[in-house]
VOBA-1610 file (N, C-alpha, C; in pm, whole numbers, padded with zeros to 5 digits, always signed):
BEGIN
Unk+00085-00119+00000Unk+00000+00000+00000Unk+00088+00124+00000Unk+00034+00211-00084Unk+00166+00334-00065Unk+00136+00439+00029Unk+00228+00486+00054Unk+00173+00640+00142Unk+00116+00742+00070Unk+00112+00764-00102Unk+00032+00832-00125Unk-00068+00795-00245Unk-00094+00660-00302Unk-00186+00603-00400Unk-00254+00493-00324Unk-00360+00462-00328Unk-00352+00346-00340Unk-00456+00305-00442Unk-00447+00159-00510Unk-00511+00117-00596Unk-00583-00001-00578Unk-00694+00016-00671Unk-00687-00143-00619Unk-00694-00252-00745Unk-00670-00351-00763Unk-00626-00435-00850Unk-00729-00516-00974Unk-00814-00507-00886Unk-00953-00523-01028Unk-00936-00423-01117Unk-00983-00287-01009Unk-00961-00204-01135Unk-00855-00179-01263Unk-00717-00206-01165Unk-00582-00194-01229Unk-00623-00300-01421Unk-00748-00398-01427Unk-00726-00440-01504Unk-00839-00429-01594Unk-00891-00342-01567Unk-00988-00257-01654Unk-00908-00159-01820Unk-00923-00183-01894Unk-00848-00147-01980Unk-00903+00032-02031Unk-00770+00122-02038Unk-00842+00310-02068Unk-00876+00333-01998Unk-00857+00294-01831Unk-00910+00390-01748Unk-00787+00418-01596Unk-00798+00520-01535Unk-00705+00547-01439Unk-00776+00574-01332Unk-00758+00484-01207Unk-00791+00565-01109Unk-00668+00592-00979Unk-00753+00606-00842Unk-00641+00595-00726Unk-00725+00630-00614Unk-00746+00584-00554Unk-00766+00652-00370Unk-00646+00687-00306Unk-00655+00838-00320Unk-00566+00937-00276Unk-00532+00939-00125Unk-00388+00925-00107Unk-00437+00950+00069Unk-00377+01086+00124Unk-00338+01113+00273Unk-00339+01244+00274Unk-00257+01378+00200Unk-00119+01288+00181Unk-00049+01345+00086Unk-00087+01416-00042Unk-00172+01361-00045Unk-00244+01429-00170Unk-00379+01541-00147Unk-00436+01484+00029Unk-00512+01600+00073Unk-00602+01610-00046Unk-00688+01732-00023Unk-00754+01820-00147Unk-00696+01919-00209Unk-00533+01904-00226Unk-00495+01979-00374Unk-00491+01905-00461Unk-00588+01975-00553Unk-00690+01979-00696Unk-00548+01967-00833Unk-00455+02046-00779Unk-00343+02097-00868Unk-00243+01979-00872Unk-00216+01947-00746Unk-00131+01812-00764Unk-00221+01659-00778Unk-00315+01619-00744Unk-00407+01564-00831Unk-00427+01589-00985Unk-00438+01682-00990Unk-00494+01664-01135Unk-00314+01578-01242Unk-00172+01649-01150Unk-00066+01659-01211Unk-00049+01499-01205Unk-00126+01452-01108Unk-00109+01268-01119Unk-00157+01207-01197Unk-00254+01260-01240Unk-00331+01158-01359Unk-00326+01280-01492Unk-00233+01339-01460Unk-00190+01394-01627Unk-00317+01520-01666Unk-00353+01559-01615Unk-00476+01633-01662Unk-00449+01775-01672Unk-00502+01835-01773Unk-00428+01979-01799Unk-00467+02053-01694Unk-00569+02057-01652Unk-00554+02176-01579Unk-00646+02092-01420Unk-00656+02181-01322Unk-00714+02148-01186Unk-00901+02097-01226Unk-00937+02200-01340Unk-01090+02233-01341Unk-01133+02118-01428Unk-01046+01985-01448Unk-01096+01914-01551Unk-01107+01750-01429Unk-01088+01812-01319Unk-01174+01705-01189Unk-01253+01751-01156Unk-01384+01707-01110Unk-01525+01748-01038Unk-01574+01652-00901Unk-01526+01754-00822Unk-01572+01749-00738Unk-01708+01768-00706Unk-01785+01761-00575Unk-01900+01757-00523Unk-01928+01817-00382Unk-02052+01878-00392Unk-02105+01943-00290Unk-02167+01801-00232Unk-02111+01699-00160Unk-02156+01593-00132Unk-02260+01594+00033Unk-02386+01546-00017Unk-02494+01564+00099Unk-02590+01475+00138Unk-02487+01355+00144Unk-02574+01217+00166Unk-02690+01149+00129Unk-02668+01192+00012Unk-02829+01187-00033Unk-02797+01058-00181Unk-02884+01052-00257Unk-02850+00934-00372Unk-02847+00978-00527Unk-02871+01134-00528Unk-02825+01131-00654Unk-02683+01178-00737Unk-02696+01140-00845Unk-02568+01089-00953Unk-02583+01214-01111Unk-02504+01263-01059Unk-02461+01354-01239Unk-02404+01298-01328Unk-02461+01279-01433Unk-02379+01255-01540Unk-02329+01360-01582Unk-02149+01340-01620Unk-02056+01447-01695Unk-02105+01416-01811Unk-02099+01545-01907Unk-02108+01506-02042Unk-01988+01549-02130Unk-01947+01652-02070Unk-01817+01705-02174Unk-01723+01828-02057Unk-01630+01851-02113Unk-01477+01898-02022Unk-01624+02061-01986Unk-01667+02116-02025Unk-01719+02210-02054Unk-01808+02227-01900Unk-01933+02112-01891Unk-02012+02119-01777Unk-01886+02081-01680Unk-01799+02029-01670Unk-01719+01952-01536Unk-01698+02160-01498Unk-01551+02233-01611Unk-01533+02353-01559Unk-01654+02414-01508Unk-01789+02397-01542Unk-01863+02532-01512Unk-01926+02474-01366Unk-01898+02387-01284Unk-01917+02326-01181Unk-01819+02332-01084Unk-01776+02399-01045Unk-01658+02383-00947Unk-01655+02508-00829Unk-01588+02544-00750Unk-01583+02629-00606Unk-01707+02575-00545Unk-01788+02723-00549Unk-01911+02736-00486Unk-02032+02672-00594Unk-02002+02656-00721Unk-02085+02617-00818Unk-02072+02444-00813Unk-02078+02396-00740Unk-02059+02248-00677Unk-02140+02201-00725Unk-02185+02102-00783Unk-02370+02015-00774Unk-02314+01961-00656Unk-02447+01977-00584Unk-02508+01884-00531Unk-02518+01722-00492Unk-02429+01661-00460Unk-02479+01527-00530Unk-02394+01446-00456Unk-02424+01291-00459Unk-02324+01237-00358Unk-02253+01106-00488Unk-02260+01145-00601Unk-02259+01054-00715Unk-02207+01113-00937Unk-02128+01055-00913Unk-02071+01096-01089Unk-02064+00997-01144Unk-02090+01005-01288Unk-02115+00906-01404Unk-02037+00989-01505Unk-01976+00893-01601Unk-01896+00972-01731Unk-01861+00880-01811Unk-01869+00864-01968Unk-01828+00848-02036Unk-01735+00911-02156Unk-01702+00998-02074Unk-01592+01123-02138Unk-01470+01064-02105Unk-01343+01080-02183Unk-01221+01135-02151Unk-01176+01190-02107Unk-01048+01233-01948Unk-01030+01321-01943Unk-01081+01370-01846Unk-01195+01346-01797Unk-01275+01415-01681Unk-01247+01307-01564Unk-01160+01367-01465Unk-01150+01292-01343Unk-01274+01352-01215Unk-01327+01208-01208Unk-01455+01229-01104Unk-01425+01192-00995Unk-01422+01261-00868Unk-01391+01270-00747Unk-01467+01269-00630Unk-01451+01150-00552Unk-01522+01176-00394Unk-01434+01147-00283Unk-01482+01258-00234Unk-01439+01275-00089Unk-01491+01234+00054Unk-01367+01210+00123Unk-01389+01097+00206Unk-01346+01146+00320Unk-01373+01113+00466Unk-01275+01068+00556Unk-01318+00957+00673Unk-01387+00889+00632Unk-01419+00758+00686Unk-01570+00722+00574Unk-01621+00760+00567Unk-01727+00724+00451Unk-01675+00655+00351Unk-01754+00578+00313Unk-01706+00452+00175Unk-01694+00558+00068Unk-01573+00549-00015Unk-01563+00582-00169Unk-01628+00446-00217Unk-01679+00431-00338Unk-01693+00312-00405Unk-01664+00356-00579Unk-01551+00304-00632Unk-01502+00339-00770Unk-01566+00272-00871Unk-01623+00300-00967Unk-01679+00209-01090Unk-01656+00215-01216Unk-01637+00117-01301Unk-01583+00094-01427Unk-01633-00013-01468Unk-01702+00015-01618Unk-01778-00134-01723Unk-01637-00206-01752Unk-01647-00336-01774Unk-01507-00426-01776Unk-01469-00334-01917Unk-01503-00274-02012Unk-01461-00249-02117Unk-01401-00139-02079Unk-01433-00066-01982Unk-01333+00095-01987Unk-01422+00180-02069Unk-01536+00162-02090Unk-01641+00340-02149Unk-01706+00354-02075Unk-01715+00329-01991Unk-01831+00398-01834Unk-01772+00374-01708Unk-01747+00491-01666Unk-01683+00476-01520Unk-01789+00608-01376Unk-01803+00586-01274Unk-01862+00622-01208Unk-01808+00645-01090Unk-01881+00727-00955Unk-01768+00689-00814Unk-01954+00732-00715Unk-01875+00688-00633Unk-02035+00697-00525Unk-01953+00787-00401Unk-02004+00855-00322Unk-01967+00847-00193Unk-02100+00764-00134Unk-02034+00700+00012Unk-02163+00617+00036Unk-02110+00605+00178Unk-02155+00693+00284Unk-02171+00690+00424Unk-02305+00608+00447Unk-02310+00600+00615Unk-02417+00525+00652Unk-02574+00518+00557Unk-02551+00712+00594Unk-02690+00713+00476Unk-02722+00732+00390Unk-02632+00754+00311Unk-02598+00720+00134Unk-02625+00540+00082Unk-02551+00447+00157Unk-02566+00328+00150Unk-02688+00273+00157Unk-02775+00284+00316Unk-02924+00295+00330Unk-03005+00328+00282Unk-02987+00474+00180Unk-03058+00561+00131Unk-03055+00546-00009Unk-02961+00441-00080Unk-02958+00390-00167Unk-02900+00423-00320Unk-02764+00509-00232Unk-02716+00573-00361Unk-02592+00442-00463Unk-02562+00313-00366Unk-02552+00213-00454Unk-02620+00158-00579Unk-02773+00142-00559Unk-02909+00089-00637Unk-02872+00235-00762Unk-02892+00332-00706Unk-02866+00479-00817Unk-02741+00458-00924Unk-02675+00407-00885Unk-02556+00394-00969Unk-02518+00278-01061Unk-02642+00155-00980Unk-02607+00088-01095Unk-02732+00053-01175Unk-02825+00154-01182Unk-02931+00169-01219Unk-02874+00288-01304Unk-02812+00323-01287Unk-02717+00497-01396Unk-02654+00367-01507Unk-02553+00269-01490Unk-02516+00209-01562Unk-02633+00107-01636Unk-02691+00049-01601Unk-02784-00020-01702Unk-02849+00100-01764Unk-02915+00222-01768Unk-02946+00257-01880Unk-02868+00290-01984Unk-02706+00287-01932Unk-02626+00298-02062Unk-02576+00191-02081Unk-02659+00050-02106Unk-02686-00092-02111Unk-02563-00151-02077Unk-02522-00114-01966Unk-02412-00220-01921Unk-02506-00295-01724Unk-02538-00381-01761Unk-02569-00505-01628Unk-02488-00496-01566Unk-02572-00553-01412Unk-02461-00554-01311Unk-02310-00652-01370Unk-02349-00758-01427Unk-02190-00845-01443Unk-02100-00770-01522Unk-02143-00668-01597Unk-02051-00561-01634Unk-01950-00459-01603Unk-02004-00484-01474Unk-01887-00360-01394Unk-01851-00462-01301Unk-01693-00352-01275Unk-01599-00352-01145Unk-01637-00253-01036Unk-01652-00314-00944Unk-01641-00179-00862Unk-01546-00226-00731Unk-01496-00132-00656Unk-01394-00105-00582Unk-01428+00002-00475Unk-01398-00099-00363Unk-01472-00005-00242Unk-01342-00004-00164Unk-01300+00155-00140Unk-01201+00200-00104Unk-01166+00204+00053Unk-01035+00295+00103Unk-01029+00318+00235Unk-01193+00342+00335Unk-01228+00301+00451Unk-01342+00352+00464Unk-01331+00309+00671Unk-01374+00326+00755Unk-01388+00348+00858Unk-01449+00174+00880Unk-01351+00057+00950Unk-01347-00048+00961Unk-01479-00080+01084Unk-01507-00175+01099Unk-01626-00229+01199Unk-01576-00213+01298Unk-01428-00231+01374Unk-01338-00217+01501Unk-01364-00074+01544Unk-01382+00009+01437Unk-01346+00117+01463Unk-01494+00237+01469Unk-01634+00175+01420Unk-01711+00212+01379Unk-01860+00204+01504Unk-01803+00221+01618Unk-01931+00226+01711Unk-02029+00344+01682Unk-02174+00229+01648Unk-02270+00313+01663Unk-02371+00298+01767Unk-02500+00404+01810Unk-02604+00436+01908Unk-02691+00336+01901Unk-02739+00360+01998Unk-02884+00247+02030Unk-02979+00326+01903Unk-03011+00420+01889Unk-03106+00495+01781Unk-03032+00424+01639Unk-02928+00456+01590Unk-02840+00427+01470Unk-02904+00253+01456Unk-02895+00192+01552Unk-02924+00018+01573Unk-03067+00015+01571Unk-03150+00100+01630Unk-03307+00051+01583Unk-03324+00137+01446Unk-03323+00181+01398Unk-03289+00283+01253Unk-03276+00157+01150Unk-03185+00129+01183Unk-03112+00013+01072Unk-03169-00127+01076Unk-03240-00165+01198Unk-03279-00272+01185Unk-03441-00276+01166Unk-03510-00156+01171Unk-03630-00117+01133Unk-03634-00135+00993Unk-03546-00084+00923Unk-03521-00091+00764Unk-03527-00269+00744Unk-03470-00325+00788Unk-03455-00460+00737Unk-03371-00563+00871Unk-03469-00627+00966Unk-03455-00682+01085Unk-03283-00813+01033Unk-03259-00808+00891Unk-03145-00889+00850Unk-03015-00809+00841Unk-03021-00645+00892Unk-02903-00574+00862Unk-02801-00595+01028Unk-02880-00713+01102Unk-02817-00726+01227Unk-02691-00771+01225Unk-02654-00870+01066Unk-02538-00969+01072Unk-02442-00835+01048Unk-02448-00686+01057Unk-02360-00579+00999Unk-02340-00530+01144Unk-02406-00604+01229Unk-02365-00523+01390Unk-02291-00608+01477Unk-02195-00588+01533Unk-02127-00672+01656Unk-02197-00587+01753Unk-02134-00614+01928Unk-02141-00593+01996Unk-02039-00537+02055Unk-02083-00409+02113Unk-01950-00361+02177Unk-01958-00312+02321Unk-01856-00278+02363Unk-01820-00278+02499Unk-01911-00182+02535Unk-01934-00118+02523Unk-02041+00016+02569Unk-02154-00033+02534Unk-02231-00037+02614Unk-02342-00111+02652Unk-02457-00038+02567Unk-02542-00100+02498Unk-02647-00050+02413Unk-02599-00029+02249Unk-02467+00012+02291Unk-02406+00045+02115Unk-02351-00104+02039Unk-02293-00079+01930Unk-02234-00200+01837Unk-02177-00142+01778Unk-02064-00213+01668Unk-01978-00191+01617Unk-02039-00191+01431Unk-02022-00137+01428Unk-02118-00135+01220Unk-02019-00165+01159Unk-02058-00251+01016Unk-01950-00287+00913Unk-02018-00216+00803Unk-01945-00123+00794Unk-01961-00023+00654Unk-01964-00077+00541Unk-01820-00067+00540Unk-01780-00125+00432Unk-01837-00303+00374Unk-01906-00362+00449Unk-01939-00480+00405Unk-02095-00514+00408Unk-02148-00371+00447Unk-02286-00352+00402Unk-02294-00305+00255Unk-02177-00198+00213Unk-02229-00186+00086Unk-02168-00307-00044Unk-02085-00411+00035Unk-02043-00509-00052Unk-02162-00607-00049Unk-02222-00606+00039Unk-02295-00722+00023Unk-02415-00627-00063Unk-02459-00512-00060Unk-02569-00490-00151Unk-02553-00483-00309Unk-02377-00415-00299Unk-02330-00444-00465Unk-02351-00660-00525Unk-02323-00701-00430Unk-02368-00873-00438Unk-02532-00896-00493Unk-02556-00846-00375Unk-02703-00852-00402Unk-02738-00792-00533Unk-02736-00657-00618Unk-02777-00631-00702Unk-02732-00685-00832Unk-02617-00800-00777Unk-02571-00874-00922Unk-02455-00839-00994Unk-02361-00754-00924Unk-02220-00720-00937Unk-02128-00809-00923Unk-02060-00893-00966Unk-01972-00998-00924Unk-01828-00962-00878Unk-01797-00876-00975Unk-01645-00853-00939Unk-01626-00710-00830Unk-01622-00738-00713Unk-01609-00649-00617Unk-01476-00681-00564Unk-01392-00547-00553Unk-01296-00541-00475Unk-01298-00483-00331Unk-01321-00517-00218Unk-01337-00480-00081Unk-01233-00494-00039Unk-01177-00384-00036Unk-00992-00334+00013Unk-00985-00346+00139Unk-01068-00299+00221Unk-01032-00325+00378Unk-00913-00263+00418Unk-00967-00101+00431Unk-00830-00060+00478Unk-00895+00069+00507Unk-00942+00041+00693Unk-00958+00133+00750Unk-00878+00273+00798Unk-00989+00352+00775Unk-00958+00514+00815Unk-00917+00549+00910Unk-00966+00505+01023Unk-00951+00551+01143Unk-00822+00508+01190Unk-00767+00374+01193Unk-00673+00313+01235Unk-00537+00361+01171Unk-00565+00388+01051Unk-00432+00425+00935Unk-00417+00601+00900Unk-00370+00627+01074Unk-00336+00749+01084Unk-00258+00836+00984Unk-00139+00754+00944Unk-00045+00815+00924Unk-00033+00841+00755Unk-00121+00748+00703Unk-00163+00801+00564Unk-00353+00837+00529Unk-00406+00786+00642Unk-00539+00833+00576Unk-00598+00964+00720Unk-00721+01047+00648Unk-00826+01136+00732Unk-00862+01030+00783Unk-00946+01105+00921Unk-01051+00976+00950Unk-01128+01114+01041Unk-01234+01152+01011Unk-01383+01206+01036Unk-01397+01154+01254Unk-01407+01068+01267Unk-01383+01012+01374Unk-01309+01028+01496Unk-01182+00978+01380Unk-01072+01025+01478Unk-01044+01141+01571Unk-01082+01241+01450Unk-01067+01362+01469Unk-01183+01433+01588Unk-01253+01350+01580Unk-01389+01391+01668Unk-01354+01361+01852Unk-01268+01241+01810Unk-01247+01199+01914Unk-01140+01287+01984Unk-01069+01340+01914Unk-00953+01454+01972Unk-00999+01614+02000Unk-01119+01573+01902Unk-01137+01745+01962Unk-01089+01832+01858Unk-01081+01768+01733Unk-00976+01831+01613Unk-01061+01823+01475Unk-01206+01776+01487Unk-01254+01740+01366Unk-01263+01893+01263Unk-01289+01994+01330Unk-01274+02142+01271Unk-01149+02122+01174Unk-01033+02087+01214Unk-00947+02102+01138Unk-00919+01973+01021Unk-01020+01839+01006Unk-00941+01723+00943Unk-00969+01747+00832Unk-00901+01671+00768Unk-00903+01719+00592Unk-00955+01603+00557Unk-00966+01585+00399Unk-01055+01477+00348Unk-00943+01436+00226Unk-01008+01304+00191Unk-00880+01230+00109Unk-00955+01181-00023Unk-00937+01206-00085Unk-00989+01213-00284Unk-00976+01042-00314Unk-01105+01035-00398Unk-01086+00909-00469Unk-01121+00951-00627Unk-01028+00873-00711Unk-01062+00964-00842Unk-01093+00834-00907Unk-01167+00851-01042Unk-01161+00733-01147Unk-01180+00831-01298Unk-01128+00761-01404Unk-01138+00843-01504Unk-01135+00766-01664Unk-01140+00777-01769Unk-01100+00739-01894Unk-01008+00812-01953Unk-00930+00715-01955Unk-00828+00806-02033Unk-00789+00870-02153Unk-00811+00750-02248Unk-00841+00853-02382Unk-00978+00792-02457Unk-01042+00904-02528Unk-01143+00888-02594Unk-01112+00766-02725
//
């Protein structure tokens, strides 16, 4: 794993496309990002006004990505592209990135997907974005990045009837933890098992928690726990096509 890429290896064999889950080294400068994956300028990544919610923009050309950026953010916790060139970006610091790419390399996508992005069903959104540009679930890779491990992920007695109100089977995603009433949540293997469920086969579940992996990743958490979350930064996951 490096201190400032990491990849993950399904994707690596997706043919025309580049990605990386950035870690802090790379922070949110836009400028040295963009200089990693070759891209002329900062304004040809798009970022997101990300707000836990499930919907997905499609990029269409270098044109809408520039006229979207600072304060002109969409909205959205989700990007789709079949462009060149346009690196699509989510930001993280314990929330699931999840990276996507059709095995062919002409449709690539990225989710952010916290508790209630996942619940709320911005997985189902995305690969419901890819079948109308007729690629099926057995068509894509997807790749679920750094993300805030079950060890590390105690949630509330409310968070636990919430989740099991939704579906009395989301219990096998809770341990038990030392603090009495709470449990430990598996993030990251709630949204693998729903990419399963919707018929995705090739999932890469990296397993490589936030919280624990101080010294190259944010962690949202951590920071909460110190009294420092004002100041934590967030860590970029990009995916892209490379040439048209």
């Amino acid at each position: 794993m490096s201190n400032s890429v990491i990849n993950s290896k399904l994707l690596e064999t997706i043919p025309n496309i580049r990605h990386g889950f950035m870690t802090r080294d790379y922070g949110e400068d836009y400028d040295k990002v963009a200089d990693h994956f070759n891209l002329a300028k900062s304004s040809h990544l798009i970022p997101l006004k990300q707000v836990h919610g499930k919907t997905i923009i499609p990029i269409k050309d270098i044109e809408q990505c520039e006229s979207h950026q600072g304060n002109n953010r969409y909205e959205a916790d989700g990007l789709l592209t079949a462009t060149a060139k346009i690196g699509l970006v989510i930001r993280t610091a314990d929330c699931t990135p999840i990276l996507f790419a059709s095995k062919c390399g002409t449709l690539v996508g990225g989710v952010h997907a916290g508790w209630r992005g996942a619940v709320g069903e911005i997985i189902e959104t995305m690969i419901e974005a890819f079948d109308q540009n007729s690629f099926k679930p057995n068509q894509i890779v997807a790749a679920i990045g750094p993300t805030i491990a079950q060890k590390s992920y105690e949630v509330s007695p409310e968070f636990i009837d919430n989740l099991l109100n939704l579906n009395p089977a989301h219990d096998m995603f809770l341990k038990a933890s030392n603090n009495e009433g709470h449990a430990l949540f598996d993030l990251p293997g709630f949204g693998a098992l729903k990419l399963k469920n919707l018929g995705v086969e090739d999932i890469d579940l990296m397993d490589i928690d936030t919280y624990s992996n101080e010294d190259i990743l944010f962690s949202h958490r951590r920071a909460t726990h110190r009294g420092t979350a004002d100041q934590e930064g967030r860590q970029v996951s990009v995916i892209m096509i490379d040439k048209s």
